[in-house]
N, CA, C and O atoms as a GROMACS GRO file, in nm:
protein
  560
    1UNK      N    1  15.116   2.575  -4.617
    1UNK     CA    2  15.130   2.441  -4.564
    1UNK      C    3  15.006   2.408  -4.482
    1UNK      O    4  14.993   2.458  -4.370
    2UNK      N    5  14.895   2.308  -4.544
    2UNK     CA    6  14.843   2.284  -4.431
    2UNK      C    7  14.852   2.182  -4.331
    2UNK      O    8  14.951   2.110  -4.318
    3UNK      N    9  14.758   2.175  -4.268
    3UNK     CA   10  14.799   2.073  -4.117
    3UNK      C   11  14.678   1.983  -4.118
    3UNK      O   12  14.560   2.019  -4.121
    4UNK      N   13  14.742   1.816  -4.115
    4UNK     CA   14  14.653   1.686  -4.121
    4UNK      C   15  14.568   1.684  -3.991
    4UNK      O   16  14.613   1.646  -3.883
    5UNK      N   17  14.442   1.728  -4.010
    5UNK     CA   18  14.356   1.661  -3.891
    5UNK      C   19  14.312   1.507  -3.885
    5UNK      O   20  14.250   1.462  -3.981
    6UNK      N   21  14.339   1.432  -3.785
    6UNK     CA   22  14.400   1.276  -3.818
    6UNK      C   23  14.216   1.241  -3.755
    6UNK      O   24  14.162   1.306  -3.666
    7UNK      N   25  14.147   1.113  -3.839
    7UNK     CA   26  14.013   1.112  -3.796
    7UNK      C   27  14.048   1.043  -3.637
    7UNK      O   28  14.158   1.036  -3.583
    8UNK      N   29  13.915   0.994  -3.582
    8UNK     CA   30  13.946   0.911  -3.517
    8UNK      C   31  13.973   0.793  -3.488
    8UNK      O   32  14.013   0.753  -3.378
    9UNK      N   33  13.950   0.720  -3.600
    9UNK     CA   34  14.029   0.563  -3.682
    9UNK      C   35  14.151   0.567  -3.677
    9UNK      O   36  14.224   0.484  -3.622
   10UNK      N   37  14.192   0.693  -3.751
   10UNK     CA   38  14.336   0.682  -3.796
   10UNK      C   39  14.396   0.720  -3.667
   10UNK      O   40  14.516   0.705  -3.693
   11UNK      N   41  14.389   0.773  -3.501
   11UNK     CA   42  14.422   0.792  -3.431
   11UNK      C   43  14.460   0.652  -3.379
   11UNK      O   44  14.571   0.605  -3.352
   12UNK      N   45  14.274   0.574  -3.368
   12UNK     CA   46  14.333   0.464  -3.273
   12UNK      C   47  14.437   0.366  -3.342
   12UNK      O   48  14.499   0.285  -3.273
   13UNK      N   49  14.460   0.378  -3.521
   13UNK     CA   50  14.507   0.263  -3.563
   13UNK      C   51  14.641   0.303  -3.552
   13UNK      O   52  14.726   0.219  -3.582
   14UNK      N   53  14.699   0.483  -3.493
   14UNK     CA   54  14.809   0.473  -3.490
   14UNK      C   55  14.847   0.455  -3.315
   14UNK      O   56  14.960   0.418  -3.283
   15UNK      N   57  14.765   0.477  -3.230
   15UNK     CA   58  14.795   0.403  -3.104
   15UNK      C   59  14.820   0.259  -3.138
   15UNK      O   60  14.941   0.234  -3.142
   16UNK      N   61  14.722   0.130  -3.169
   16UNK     CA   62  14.750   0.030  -3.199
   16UNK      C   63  14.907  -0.005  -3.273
   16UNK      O   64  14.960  -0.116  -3.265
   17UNK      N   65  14.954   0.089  -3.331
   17UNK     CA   66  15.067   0.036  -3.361
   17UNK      C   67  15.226   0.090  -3.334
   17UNK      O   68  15.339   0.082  -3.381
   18UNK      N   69  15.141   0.156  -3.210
   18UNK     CA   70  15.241   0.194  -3.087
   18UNK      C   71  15.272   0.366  -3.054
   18UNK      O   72  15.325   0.422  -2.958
   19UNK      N   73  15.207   0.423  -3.199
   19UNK     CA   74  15.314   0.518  -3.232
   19UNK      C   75  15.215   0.676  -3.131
   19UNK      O   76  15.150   0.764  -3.188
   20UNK      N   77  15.237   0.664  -2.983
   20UNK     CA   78  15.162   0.739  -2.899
   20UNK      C   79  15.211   0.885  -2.925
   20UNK      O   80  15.138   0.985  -2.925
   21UNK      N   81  15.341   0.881  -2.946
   21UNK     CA   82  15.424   1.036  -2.978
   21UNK      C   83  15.324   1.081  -3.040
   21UNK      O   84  15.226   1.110  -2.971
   22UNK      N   85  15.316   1.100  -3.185
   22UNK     CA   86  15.269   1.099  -3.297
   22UNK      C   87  15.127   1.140  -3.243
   22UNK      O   88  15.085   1.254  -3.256
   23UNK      N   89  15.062   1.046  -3.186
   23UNK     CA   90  14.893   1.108  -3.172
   23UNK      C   91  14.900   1.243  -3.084
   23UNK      O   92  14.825   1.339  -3.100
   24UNK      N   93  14.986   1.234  -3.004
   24UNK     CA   94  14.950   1.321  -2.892
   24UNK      C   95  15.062   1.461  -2.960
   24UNK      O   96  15.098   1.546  -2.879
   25UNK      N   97  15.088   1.468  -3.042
   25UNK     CA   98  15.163   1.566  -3.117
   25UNK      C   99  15.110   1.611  -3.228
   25UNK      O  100  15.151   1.719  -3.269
   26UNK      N  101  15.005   1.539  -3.304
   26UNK     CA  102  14.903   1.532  -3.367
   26UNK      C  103  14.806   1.656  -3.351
   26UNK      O  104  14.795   1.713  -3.243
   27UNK      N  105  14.730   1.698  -3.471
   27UNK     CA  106  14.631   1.841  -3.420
   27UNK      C  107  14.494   1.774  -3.387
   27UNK      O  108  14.421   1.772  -3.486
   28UNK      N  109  14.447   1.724  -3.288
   28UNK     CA  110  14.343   1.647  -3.281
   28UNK      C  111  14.227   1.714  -3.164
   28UNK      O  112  14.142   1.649  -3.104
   29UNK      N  113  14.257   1.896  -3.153
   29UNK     CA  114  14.214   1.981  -3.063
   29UNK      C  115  14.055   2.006  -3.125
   29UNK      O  116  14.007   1.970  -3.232
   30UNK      N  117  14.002   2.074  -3.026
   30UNK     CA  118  13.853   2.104  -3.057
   30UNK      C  119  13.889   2.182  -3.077
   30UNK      O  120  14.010   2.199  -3.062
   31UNK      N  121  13.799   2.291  -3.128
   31UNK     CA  122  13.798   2.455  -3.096
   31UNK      C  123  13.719   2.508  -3.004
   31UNK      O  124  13.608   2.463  -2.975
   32UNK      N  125  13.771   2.604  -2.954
   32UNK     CA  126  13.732   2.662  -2.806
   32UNK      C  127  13.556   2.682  -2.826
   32UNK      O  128  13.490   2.719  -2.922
   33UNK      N  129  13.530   2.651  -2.730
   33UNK     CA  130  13.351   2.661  -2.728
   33UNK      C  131  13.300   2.782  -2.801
   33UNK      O  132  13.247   2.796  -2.912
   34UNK      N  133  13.349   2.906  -2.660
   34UNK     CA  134  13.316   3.029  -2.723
   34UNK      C  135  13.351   3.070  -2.895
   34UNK      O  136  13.259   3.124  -2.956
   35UNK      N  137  13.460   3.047  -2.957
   35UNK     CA  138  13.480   3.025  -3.088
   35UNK      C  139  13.394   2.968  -3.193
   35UNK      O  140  13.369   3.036  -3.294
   36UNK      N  141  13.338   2.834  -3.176
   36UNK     CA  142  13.294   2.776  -3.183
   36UNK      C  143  13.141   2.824  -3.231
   36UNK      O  144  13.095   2.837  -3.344
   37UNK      N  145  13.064   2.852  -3.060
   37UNK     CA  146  12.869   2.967  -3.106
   37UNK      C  147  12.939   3.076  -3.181
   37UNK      O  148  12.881   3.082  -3.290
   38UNK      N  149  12.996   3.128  -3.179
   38UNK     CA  150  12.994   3.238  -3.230
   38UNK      C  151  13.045   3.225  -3.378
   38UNK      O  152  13.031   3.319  -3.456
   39UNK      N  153  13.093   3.130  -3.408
   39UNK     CA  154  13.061   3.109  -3.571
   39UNK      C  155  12.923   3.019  -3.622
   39UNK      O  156  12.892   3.015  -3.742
   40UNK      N  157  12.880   2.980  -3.564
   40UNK     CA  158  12.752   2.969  -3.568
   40UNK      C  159  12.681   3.068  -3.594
   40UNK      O  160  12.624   3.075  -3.702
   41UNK      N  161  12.670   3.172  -3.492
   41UNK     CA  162  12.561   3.286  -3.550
   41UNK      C  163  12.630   3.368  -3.641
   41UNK      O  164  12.570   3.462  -3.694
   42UNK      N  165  12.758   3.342  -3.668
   42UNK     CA  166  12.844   3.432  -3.771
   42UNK      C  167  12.768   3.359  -3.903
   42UNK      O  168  12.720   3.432  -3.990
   43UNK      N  169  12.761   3.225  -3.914
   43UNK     CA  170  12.736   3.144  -4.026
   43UNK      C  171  12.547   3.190  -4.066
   43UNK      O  172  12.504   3.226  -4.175
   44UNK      N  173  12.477   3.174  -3.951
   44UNK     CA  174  12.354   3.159  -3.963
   44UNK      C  175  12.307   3.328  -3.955
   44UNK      O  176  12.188   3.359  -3.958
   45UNK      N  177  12.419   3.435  -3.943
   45UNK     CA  178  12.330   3.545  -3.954
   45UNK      C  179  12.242   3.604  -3.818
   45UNK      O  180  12.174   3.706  -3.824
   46UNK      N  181  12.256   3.526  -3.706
   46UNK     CA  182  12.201   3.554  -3.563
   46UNK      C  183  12.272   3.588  -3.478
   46UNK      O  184  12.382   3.544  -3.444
   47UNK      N  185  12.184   3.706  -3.420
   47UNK     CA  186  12.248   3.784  -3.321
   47UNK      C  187  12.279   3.706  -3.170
   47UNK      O  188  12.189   3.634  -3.128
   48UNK      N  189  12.348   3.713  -3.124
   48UNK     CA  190  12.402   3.642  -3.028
   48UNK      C  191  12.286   3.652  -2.875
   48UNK      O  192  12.281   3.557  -2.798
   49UNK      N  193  12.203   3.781  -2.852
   49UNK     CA  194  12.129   3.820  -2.758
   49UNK      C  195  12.001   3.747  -2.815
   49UNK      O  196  11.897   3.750  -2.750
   50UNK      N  197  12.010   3.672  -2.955
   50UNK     CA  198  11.867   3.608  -2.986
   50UNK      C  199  11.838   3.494  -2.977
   50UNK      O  200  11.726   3.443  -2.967
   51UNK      N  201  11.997   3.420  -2.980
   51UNK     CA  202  12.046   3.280  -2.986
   51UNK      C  203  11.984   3.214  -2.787
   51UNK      O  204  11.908   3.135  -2.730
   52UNK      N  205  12.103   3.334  -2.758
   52UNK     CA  206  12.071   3.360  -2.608
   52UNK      C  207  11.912   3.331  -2.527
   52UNK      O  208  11.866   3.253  -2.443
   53UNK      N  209  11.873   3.427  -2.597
   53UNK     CA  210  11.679   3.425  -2.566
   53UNK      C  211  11.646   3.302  -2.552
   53UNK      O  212  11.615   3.226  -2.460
   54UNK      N  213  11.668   3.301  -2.716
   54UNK     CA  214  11.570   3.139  -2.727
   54UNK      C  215  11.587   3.047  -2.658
   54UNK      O  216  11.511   2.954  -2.632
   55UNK      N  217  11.726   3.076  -2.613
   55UNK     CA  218  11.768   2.930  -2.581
   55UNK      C  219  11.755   2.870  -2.413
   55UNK      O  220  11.784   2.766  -2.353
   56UNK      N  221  11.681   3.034  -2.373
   56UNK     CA  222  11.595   3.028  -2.227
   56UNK      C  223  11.735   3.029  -2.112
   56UNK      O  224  11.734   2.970  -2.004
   57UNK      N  225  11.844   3.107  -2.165
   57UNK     CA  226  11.989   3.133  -2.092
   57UNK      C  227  11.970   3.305  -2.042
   57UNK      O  228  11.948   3.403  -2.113
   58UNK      N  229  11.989   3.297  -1.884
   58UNK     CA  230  12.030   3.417  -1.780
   58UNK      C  231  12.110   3.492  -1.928
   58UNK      O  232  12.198   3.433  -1.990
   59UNK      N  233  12.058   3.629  -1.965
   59UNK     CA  234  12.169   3.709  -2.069
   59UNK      C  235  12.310   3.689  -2.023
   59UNK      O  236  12.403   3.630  -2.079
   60UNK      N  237  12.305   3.753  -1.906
   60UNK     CA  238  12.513   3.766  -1.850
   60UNK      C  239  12.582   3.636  -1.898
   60UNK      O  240  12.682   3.630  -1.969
   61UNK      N  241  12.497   3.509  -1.835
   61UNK     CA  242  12.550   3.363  -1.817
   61UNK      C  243  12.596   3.352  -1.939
   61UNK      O  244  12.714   3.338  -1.971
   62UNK      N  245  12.486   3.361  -2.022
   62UNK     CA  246  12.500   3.305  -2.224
   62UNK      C  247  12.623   3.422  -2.289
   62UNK      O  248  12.715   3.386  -2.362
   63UNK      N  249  12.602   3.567  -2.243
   63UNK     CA  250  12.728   3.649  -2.302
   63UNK      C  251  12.893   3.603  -2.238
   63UNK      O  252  13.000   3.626  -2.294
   64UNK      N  253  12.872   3.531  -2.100
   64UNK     CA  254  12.995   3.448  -2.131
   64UNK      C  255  13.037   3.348  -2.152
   64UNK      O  256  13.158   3.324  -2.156
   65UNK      N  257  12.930   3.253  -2.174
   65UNK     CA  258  12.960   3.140  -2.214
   65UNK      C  259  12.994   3.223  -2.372
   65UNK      O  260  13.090   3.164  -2.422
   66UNK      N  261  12.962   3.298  -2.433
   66UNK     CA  262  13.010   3.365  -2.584
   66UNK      C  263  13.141   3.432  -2.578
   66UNK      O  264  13.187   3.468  -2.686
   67UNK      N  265  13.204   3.454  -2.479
   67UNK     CA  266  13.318   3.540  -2.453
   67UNK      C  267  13.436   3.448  -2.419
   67UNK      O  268  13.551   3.455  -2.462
   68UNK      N  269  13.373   3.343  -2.317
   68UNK     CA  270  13.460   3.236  -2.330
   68UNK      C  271  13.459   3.221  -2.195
   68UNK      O  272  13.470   3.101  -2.172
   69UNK      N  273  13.451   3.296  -2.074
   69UNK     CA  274  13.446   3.347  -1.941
   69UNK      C  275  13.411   3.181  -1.830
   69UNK      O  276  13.453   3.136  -1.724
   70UNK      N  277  13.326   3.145  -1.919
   70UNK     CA  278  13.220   3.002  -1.871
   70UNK      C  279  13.264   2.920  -1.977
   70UNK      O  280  13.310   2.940  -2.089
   71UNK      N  281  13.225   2.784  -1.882
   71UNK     CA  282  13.216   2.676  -2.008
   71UNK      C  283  13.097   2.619  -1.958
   71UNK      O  284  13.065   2.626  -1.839
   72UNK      N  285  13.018   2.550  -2.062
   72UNK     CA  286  12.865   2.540  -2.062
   72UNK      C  287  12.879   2.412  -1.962
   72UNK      O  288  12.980   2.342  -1.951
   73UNK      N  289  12.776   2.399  -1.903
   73UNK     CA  290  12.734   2.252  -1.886
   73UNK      C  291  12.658   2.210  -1.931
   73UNK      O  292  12.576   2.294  -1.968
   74UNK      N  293  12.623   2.069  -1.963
   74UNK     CA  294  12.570   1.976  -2.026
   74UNK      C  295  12.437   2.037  -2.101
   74UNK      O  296  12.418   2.062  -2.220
   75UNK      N  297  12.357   2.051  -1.993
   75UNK     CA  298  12.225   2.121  -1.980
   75UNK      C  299  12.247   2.266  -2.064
   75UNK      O  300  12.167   2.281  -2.156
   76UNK      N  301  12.329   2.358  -2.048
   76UNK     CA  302  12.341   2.538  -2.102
   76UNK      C  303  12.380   2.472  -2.296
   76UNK      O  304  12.335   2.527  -2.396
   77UNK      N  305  12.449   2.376  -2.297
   77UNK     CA  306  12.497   2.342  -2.445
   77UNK      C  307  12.371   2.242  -2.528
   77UNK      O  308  12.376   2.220  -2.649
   78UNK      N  309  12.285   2.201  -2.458
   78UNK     CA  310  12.193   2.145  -2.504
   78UNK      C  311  12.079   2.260  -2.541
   78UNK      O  312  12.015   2.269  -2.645
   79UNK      N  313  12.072   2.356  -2.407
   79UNK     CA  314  11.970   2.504  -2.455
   79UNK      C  315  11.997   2.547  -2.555
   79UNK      O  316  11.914   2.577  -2.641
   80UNK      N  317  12.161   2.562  -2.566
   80UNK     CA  318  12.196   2.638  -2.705
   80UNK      C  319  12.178   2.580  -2.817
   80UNK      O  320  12.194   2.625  -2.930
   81UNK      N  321  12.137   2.456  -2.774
   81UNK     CA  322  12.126   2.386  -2.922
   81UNK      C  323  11.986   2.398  -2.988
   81UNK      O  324  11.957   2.397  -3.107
   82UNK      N  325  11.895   2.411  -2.860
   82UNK     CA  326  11.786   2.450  -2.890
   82UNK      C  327  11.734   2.636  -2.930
   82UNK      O  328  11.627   2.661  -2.986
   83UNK      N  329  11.812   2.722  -2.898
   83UNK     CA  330  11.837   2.848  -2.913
   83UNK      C  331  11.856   2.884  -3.080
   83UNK      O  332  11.794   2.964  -3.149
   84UNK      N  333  11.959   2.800  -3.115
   84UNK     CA  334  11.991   2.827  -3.266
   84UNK      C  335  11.911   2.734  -3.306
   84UNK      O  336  11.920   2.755  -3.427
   85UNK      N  337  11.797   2.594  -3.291
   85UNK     CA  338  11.764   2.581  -3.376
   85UNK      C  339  11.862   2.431  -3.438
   85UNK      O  340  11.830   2.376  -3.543
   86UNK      N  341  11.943   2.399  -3.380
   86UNK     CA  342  12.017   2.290  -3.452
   86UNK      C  343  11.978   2.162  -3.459
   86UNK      O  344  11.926   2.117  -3.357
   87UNK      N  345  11.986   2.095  -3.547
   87UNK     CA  346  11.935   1.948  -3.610
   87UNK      C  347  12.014   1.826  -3.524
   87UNK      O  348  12.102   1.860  -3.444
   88UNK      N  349  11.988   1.714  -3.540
   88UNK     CA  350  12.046   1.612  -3.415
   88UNK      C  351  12.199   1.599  -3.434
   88UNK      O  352  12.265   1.579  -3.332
   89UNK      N  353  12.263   1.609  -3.558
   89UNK     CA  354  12.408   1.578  -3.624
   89UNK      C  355  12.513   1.684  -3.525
   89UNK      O  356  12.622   1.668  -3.469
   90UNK      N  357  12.391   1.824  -3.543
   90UNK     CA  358  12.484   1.972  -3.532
   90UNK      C  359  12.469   1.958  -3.352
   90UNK      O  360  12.573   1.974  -3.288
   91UNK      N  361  12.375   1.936  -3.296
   91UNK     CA  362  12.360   1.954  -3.126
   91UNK      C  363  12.484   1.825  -3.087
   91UNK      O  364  12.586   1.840  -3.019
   92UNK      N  365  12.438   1.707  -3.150
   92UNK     CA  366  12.605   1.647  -3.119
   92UNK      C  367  12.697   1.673  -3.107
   92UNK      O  368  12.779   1.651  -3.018
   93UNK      N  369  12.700   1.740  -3.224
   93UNK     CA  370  12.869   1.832  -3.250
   93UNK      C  371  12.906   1.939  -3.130
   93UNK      O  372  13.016   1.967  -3.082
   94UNK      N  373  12.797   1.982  -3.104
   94UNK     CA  374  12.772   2.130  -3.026
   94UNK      C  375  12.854   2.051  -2.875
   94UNK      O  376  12.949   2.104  -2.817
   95UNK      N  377  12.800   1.933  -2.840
   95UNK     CA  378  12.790   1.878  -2.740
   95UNK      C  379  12.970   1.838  -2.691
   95UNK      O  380  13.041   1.857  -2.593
   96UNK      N  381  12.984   1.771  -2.831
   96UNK     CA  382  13.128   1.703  -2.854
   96UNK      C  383  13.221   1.823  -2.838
   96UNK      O  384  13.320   1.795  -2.770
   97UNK      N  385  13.216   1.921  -2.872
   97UNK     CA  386  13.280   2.049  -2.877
   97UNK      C  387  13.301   2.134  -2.742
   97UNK      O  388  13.409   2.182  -2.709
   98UNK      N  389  13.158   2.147  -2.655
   98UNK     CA  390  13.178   2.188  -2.543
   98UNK      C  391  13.208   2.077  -2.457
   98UNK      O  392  13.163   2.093  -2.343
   99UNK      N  393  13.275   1.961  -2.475
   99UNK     CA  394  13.312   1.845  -2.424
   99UNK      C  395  13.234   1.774  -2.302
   99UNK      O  396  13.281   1.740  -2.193
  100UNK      N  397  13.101   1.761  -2.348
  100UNK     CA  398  12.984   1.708  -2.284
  100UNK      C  399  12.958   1.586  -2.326
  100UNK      O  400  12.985   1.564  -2.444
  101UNK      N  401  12.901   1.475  -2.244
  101UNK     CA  402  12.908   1.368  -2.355
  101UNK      C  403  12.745   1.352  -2.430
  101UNK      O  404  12.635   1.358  -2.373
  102UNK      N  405  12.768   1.335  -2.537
  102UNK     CA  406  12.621   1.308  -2.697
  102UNK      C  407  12.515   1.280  -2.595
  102UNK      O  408  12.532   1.217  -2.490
  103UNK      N  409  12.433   1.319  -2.627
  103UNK     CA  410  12.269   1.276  -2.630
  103UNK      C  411  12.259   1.089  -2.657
  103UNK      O  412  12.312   1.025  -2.747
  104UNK      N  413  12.177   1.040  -2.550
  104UNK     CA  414  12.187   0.881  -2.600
  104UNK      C  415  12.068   0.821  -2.574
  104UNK      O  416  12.053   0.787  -2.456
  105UNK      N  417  11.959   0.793  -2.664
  105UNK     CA  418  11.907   0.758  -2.640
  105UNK      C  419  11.795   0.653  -2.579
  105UNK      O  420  11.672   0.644  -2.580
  106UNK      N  421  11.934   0.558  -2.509
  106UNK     CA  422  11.910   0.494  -2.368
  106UNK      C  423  11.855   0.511  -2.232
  106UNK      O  424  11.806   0.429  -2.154
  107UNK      N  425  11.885   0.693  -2.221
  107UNK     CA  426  11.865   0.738  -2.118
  107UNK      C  427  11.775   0.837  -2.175
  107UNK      O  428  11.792   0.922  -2.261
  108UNK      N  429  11.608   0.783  -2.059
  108UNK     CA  430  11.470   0.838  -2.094
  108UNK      C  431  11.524   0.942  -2.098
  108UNK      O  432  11.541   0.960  -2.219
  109UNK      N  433  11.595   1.089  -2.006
  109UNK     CA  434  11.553   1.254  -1.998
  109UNK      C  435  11.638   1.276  -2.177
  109UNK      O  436  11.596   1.360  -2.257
  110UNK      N  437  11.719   1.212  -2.199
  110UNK     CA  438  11.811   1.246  -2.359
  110UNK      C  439  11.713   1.163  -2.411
  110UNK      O  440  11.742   1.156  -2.530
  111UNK      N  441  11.597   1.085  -2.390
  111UNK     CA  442  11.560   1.080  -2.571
  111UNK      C  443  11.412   1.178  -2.550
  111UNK      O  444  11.339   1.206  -2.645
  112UNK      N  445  11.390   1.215  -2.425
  112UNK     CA  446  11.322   1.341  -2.493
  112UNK      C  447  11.333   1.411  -2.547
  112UNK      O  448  11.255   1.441  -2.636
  113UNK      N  449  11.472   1.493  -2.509
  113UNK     CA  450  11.520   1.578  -2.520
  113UNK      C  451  11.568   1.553  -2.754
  113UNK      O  452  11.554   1.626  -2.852
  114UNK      N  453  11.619   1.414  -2.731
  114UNK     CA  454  11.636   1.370  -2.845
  114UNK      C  455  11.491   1.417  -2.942
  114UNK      O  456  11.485   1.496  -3.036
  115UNK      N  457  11.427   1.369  -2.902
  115UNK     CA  458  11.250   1.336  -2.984
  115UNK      C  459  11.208   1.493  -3.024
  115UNK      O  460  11.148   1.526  -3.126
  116UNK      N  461  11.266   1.603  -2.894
  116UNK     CA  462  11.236   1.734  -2.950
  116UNK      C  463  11.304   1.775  -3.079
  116UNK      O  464  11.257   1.809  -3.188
  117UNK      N  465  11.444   1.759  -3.033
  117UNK     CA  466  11.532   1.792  -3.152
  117UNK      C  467  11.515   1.675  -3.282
  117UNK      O  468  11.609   1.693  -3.358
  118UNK      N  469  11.460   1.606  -3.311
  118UNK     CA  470  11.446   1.548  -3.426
  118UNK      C  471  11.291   1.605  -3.477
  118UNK      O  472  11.284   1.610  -3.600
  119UNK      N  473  11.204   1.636  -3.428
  119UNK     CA  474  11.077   1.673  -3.462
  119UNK      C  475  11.082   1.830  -3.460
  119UNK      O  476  10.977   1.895  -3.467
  120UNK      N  477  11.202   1.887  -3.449
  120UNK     CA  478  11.198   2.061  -3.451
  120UNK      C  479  11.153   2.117  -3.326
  120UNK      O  480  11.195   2.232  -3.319
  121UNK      N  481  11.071   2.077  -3.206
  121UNK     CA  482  11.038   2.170  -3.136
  121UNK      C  483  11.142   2.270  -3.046
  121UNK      O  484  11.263   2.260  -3.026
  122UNK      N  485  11.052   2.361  -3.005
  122UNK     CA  486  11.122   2.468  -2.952
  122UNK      C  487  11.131   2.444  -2.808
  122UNK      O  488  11.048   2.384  -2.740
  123UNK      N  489  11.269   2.512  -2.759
  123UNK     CA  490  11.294   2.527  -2.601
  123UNK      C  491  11.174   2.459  -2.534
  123UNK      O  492  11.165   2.338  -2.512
  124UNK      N  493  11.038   2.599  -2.489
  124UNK     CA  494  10.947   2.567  -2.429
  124UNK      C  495  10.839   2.441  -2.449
  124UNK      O  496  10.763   2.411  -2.357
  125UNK      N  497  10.838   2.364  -2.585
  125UNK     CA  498  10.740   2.226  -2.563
  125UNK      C  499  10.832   2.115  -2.555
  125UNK      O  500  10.788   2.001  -2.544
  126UNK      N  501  10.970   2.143  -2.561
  126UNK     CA  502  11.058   2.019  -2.425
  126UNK      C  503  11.032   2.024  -2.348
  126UNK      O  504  10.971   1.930  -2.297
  127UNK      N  505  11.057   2.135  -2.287
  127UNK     CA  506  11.066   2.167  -2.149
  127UNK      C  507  10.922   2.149  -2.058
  127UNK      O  508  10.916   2.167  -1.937
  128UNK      N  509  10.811   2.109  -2.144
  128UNK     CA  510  10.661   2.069  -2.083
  128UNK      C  511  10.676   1.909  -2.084
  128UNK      O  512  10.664   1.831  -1.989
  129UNK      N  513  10.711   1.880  -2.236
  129UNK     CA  514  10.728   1.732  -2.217
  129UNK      C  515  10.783   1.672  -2.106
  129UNK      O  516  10.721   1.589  -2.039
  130UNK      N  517  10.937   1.722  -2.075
  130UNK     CA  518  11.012   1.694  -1.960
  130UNK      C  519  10.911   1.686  -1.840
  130UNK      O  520  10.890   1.581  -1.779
  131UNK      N  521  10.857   1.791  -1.815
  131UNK     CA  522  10.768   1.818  -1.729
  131UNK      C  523  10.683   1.705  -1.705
  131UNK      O  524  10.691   1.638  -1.602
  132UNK      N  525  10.603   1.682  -1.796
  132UNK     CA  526  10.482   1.550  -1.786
  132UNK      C  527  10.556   1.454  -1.788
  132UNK      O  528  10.496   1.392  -1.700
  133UNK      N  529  10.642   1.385  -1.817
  133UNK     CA  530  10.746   1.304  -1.755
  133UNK      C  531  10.794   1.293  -1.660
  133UNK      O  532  10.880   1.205  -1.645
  134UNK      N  533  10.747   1.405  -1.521
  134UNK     CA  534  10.839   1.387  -1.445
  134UNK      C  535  10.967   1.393  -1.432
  134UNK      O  536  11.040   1.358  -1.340
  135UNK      N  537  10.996   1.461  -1.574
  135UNK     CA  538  11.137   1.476  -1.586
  135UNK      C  539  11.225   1.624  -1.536
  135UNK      O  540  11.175   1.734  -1.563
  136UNK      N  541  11.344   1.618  -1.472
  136UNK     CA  542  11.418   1.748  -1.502
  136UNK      C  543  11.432   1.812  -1.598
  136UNK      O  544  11.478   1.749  -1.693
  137UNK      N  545  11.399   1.972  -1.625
  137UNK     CA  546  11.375   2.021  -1.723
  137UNK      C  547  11.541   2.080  -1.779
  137UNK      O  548  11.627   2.114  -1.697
  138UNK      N  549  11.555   2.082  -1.873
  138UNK     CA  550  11.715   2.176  -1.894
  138UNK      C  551  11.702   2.305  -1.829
  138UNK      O  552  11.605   2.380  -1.820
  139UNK      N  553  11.880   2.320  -1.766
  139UNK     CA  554  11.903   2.419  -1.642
  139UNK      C  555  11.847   2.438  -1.532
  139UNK      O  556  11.822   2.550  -1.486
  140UNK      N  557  11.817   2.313  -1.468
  140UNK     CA  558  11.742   2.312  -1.320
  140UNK      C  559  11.871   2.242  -1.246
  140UNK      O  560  11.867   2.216  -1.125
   0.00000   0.00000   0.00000
């Protein structure tokens, strides 16, 4: 038997027509963060202490944000996005998941941060850009 994951259309169009039981009884859960990276590097084949590295995360901090111990903030889920390497669709997701809100590029420090992750760069030539911007760098 499987189980209807309801989008988010079909959520609000069943609030709109009253039926609140129903949504909120509904499977409309994330999956747990830690769950979550760690099928990532399950998927992509990366070791979790490499994901970690890259992604310019204290080891202990990043092995529990992987264990589940922590939940990221804004800034630690954006590193990780830069750690593995993820494209603008997947760091959204990453974001939406550790229940941070999206990257927007309204706000100058997110469309740097944006401009890295669409052009591929790594951790460290954000984190300069930020810099010559005057900007806060991720995890300060």
């Amino acid at each position: 038997m499987s189980e209807h994951v309801w989008s988010t259309n079909d959520l609000l169009r069943q609030l709109r027509d009253g039926a609140l039981n129903e949504v909120l009884q509904s499977e409309t859960s994330l999956p747990p963060f830690s769950d979550y990276i760690a099928q990532i590097c399950f998927v992509r084949g990366e070791p979790r202490e490499y994901v970690i590295r890259r992604a310019g995360i204290e080891r202990s901090y990043g092995y529990q944000l992987f264990n589940g111990t922590r939940k990221p903030s804004r800034d630690k889920a954006i590193q990780l996005a830069f750690g593995f390497g993820l494209d603008l669709k997947q760091t959204q997701n990453l974001l939406k998941v550790s229940q941070q809100s999206p990257l927007n590029p309204r706000i100058k420090r997110d469309a740097a941060v944006l401009y890295g992750i669409i052009h591929g760069l790594n951790l460290d030539e954000i984190q300069e850009i930020l810099k010559s911007f005057g900007m806060t760098t991720l995890g300060e």
